[in-house]
C-alpha positions in Angstrom: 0.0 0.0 0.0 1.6 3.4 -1.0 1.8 6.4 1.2 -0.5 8.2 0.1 -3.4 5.8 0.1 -2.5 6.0 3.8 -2.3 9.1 4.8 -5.7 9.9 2.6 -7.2 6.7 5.1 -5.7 8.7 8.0 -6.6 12.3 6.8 -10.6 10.7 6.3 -10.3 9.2 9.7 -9.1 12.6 11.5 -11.8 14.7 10.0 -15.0 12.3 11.6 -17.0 13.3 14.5 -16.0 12.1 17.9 -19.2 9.5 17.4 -17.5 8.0 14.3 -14.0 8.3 15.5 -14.8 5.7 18.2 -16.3 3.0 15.9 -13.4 3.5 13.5 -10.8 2.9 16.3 -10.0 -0.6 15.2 -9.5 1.3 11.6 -7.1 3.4 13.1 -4.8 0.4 14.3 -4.9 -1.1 11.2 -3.0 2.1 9.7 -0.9 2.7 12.5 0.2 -1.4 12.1 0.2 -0.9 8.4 2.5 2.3 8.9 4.9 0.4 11.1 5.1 -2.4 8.3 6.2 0.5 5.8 8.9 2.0 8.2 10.5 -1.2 8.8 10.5 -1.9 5.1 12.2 1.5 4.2 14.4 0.8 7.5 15.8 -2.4 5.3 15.7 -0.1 2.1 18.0 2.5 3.9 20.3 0.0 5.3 20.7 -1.6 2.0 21.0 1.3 -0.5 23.2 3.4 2.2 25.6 0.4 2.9 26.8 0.8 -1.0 26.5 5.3 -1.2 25.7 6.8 1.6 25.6 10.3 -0.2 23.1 9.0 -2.8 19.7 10.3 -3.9 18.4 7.1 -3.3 19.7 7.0 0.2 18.4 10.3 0.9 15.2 9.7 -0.5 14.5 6.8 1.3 15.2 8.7 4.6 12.9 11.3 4.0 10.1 9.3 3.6 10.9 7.2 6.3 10.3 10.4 8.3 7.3 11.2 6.9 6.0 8.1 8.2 7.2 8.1 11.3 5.4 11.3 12.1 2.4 9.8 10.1 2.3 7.3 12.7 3.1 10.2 15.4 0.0 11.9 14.1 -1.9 9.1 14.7 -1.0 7.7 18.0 -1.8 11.4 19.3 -5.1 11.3 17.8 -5.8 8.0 19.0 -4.7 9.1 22.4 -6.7 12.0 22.9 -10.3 10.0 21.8 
């Protein structure tokens, strides 16, 4: 699943009322798992590409979206947090 279909699932689940927020909880956890999956996977990525040319665009690439979704899943933790 790309990042963006995520964080359009997340951005759709943010905007609900609190009524809706609640039955989508288990939603939520599926993202937040979902996100994890995708971190660890670009974790390997970076390892791999950066253990060849750490100054690549591939490298850096792959670290900047790796931090995207680590405050993806940030964002949501919070959110889930304060329901």
């Amino acid at each position: 699943m790309s990042i963006n279909s995520l964080l359009e699932k997340l951005d759709d689940f943010l905007d609900l009322s609190k009524h809706k927020q609640k039955e989508k909880h288990k939603k939520l956890k599926k993202i937040i798992k979902k996100l994890k999956g995708k971190r660890l996977e670009l974790e390997e990525a970076i390892i791999k590409e950066c253990r060849a040319d750490d100054t690549s665009d591939r490298c850096h690439d792959l670290m900047k979206e790796r931090k995207v979704v680590s405050r993806l899943i940030k964002k949501a933790r919070k959110h889930d947090k304060s329901n």
